[in-house]
N, C-alpha and C positions, 0 to 999 in steps of 0.2 A: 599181459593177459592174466586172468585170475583165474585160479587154481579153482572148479566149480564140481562139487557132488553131486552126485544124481538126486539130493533134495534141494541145492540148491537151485538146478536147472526144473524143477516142478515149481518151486517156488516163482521161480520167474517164468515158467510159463504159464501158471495161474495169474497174475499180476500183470503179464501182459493182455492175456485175453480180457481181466476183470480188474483194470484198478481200484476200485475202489470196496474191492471185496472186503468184509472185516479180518481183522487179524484170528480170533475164534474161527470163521469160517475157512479162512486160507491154512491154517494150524490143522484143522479137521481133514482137510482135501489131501494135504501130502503127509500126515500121518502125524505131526508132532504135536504136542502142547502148546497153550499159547507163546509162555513166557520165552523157551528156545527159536519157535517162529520169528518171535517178535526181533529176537538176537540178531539171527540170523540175516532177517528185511535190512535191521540197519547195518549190520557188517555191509552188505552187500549197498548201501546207500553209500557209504562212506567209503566203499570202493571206487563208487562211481560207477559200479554194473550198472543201477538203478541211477538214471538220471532225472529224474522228478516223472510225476502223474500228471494226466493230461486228457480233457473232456475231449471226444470223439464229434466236431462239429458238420453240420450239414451246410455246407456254403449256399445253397442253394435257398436253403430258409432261412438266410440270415439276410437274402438279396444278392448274393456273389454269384452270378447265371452261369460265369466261363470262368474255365482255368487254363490258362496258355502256357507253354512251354519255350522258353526264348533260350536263341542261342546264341551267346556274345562273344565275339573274338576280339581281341584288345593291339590296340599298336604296339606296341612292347609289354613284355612279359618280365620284368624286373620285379626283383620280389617287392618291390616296393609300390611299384605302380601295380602287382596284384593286390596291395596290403588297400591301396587306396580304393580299388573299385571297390571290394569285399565289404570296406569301411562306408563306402556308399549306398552300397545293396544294405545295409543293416541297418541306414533311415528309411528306408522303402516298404513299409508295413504291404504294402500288395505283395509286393516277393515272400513267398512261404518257405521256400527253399531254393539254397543257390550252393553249386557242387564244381569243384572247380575240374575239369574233366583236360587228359592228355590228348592229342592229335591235332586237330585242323580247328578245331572248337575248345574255346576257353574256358568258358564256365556254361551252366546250364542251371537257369532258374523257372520255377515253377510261381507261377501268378496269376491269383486270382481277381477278377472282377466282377463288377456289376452287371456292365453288358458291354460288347465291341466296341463302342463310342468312348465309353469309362474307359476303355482298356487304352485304346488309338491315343488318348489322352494322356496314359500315362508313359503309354510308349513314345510320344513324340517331345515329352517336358521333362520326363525325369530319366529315361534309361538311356534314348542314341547319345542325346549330348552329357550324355556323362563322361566325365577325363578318361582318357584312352582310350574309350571304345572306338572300333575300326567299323565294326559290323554288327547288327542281331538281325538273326533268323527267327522267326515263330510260328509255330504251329496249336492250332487252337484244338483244346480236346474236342472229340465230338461224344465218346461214350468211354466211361471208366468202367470196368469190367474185371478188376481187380486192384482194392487199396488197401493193404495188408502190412500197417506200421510195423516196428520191429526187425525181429531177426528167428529164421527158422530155429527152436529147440524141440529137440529129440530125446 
């Protein structure tokens, strides 16, 4: 874990809320100049605190109607048949994220589509019959009410 000042946690929390703030203005907000700012963004890039920027998209006007939430449990849990599903899910441009979770439930992916039919289609060609899967669960959003990327800083 990396050792974080109380400007570098301003820094990153200006940056989260505003990626694409300028370096002048982000410099300005937590007090420094530019050129130590500047310093400082990339120590923190090169740490890998900052792991790239990222446009905030609207699924919905791009034509993505639904986001589902699937729950897969696998026949065996070898780290190798985890390595293969994993390795699966990461040709699956509809899966936006996939978390591999402890208890009765394996992993848990978040996926977007067009609409039910899109979805039904991808759930019945690319996800049950994928190697190992034993099972998925899913539940379809009905309303997001909170999507807040990140991690709280204080």
């Amino acid at each position: 874990m990396a050792t974080l000042d109380n400007i570098d946690r301003r820094l990153l929390a200006e940056l989260q809320a505003e990626g694409r703030v300028t370096n002048v203005d982000l410099a300005r907000r937590v007090g420094l100049t530019a050129p130590p700012c500047l310093r400082r963004v990339r120590a923190l890039e090169e740490d890998g605190v900052i792991r790239g920027y990222h446009a905030d998209l609207d699924p919905s006007k791009l034509g993505f109607a639904i986001t589902v939430f699937a729950m897969v449990s696998l026949r065996s849990q070898a780290e190798e048949d985890l390595r293969a599903f994993e390795d699966h899910i990461k040709d699956l441009p509809d899966v936006r994220e996939c978390h591999m979770l402890n208890g009765e439930i394996d992993f848990i992916l978040k996926v977007v589509s067009k609409d039910l039919q899109s979805f039904q289609e991808f759930l019945t060609s690319k996800l049950t019959p994928a190697p190992n899967v034993a099972s998925v669960k899913t539940s379809l959003t009905i309303r997001t009410s909170k999507n807040e990327p990140g991690v709280p800083l204080t």
